[in-house]
C-alpha positions as CSV (number, residue, x, y, z in Angstrom):
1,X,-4.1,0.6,3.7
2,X,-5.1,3.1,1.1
3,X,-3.9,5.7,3.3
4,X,-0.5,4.3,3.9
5,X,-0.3,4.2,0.2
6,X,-0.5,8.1,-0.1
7,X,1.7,8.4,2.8
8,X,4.6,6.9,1.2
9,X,4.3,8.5,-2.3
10,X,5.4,12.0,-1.0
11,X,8.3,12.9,-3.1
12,X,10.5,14.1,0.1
13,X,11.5,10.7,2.6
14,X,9.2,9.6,5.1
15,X,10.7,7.9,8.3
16,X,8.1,5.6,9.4
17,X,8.6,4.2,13.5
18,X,6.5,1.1,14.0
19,X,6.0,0.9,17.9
20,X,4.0,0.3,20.9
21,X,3.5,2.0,23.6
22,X,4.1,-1.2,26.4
23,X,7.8,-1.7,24.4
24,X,10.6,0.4,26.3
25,X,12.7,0.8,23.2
26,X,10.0,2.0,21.3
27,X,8.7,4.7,23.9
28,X,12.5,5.8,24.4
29,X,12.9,6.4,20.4
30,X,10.0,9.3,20.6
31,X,12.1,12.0,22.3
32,X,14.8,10.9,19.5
33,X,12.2,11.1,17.0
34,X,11.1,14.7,17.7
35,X,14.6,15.8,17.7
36,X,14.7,14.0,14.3
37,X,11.6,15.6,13.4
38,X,12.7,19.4,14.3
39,X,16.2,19.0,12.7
40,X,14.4,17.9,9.2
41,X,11.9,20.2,9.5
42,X,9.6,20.2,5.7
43,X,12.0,18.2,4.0
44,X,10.8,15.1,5.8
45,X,8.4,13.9,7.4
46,X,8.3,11.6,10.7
47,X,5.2,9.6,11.3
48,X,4.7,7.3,13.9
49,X,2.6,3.8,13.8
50,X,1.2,2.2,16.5
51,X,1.2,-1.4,15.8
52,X,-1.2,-2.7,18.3
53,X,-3.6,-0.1,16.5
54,X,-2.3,-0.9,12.6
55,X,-2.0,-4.8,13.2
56,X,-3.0,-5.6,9.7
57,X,-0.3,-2.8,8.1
58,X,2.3,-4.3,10.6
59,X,1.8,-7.4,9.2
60,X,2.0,-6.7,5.3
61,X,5.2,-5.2,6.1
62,X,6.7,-7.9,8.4
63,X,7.4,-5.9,11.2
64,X,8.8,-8.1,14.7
65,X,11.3,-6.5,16.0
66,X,9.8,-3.2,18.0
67,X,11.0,-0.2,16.8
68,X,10.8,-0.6,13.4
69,X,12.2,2.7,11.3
70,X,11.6,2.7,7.8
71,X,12.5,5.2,4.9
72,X,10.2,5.5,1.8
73,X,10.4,8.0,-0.8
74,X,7.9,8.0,-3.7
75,X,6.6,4.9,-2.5
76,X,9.8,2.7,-2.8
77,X,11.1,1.7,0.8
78,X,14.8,2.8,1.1
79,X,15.8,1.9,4.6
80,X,14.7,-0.2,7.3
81,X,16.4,-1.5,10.5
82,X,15.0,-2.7,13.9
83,X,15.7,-1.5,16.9
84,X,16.6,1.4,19.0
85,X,18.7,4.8,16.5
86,X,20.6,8.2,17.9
87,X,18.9,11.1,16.3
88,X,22.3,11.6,14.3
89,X,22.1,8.7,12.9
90,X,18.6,8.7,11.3
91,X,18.9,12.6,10.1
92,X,21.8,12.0,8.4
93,X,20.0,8.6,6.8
94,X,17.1,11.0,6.2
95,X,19.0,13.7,4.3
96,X,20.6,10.8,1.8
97,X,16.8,10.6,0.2
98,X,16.5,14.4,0.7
């Protein structure tokens, strides 16, 4: 968990995707999430958590639904939605924390 801690705490936004790779809305968000990824480039970053692998992270944060997205900047969660995005969509949510 101490690891999560320093992810979050980066002063530009991190998108977070909680998924697993036996979900078919989480496996179709990873093409989107490149895209997101490229278009953000250094003032973002894009990490992706396996929950089947991070059960106990999953958990503290209450994630069900599968994908999860999440937004933190400097440690403070800013955005968080289930379910499937468009790249648009998330960059543009991205840039708001930029």
């Amino acid at each position: 968990m101490s690891k999560f801690g320093e992810l979050i705490e980066a002063d530009i936004p991190v998108l977070l995707d909680f998924y697993t790779e036996w979900n078919e809305p989480s496996t179709a968000m990873h093409p989107v999430l490149r895209d997101v990824a490229a278009a953000l480039g250094d003032k973002a970053r894009v990490i992706k958590i396996d929950v089947d692998k991070n059960k106990e992270l999953a958990d503290a944060l209450r994630v069900k639904g599968l994908p999860t997205l999440m937004i933190y900047k400097n440690g403070e969660m800013k955005w968080r939605q289930s379910g499937e995005q468009d790249a648009n969509t998330l960059i543009g949510l991205v840039k708001e924390y930029i």
